[in-house]
C-alpha positions in Angstrom: 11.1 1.5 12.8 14.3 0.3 11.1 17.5 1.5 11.9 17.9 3.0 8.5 14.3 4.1 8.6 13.1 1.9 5.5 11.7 -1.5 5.6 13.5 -2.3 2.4 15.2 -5.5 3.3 14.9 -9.0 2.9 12.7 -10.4 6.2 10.1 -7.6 6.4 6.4 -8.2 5.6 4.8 -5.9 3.0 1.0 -5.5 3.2 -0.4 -3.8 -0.4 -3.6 -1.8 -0.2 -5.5 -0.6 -3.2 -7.8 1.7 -3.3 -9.9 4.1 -5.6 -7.6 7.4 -6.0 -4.7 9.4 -4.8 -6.6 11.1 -1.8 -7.8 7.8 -0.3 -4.1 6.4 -0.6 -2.8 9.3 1.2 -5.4 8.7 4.3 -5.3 5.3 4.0 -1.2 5.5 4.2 -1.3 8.2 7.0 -4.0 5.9 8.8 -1.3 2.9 8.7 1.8 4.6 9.4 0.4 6.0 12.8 -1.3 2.7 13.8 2.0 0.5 13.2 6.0 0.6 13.1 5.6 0.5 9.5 7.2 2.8 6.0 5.4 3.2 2.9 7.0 2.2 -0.5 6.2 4.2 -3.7 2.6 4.2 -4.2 1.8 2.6 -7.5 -1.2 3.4 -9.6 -3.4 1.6 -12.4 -5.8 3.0 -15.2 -8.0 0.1 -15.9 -10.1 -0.3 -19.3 -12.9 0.4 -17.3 -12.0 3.2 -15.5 -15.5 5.5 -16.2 -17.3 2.4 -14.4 -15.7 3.0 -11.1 -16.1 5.6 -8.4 -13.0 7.1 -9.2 -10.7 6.4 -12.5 -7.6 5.8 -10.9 -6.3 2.7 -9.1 -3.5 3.4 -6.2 -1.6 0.6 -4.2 -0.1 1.2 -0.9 2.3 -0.4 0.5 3.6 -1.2 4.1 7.1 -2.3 5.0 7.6 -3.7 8.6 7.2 -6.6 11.2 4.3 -8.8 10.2 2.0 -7.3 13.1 3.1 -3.9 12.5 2.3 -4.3 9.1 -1.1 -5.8 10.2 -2.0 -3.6 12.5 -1.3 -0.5 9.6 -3.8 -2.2 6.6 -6.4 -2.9 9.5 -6.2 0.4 10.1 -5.8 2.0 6.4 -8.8 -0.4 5.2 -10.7 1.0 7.9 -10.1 4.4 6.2 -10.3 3.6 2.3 -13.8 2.5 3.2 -15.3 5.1 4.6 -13.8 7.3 1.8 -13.7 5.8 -1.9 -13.5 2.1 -1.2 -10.7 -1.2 -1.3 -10.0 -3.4 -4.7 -8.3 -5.6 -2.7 -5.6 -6.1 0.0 -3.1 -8.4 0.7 0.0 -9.3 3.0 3.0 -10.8 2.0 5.1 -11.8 5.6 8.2 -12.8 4.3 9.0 -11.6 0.0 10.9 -13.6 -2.0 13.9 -11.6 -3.9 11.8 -11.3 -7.1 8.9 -10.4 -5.7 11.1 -7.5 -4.0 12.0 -6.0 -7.2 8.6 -5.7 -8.2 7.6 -4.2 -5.6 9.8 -0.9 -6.6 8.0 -0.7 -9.9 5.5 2.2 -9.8 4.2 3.8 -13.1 2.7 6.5 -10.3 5.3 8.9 -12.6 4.2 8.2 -15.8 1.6 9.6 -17.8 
């Protein structure tokens, strides 16, 4: 892990993992920090208009901060986990984010109503 602890700096890989709900974020984002040298960001969550369509009404992204195989090795590991519990939107891995892509990153609406 970083020296500080937090994979917050320019050069570090961030791997996002949505899944359906708080509880299968929480697995999910145990299951990757134990299975790489990775830190989760603020979780971020989503309402979509069709939330009463999906197996649960509540969209959560997860995200890794670390090396690029660190941070592979962790969303192999949490999408292993999100689907045998509620299920994956989608996934993605960024290796190397651009300075604008890193201040979105720390908007979450996971404390708003």
């Amino acid at each position: 892990m970083a020296e500080d602890g937090i994979y917050n700096k320019t050069g570090y890989a961030v791997g996002m993992l949505e899944v359906y709900g708080l509880v299968c974020a929480f697995l999910a984002g145990d299951a990757g920090c134990k299975a790489g040298d990775v830190s989760l960001e603020i979780f971020d969550k989503n309402k979509p208009a069709n939330a009463d369509e999906l197996p649960v009404p509540l969209l959560v992204t997860v995200k890794f901060r670390g090396r690029v195989a660190d941070v592979e090795e962790a969303m192999r590991a949490a999408e292993e986990v999100a689907k045998e519990n509620t299920g994956i939107v989608c996934s993605h891995i960024i290796p190397n984010p651009t300075e604008d892509t890193e201040k979105m990153l720390k908007i979450s609406a996971l404390d708003k109503d």
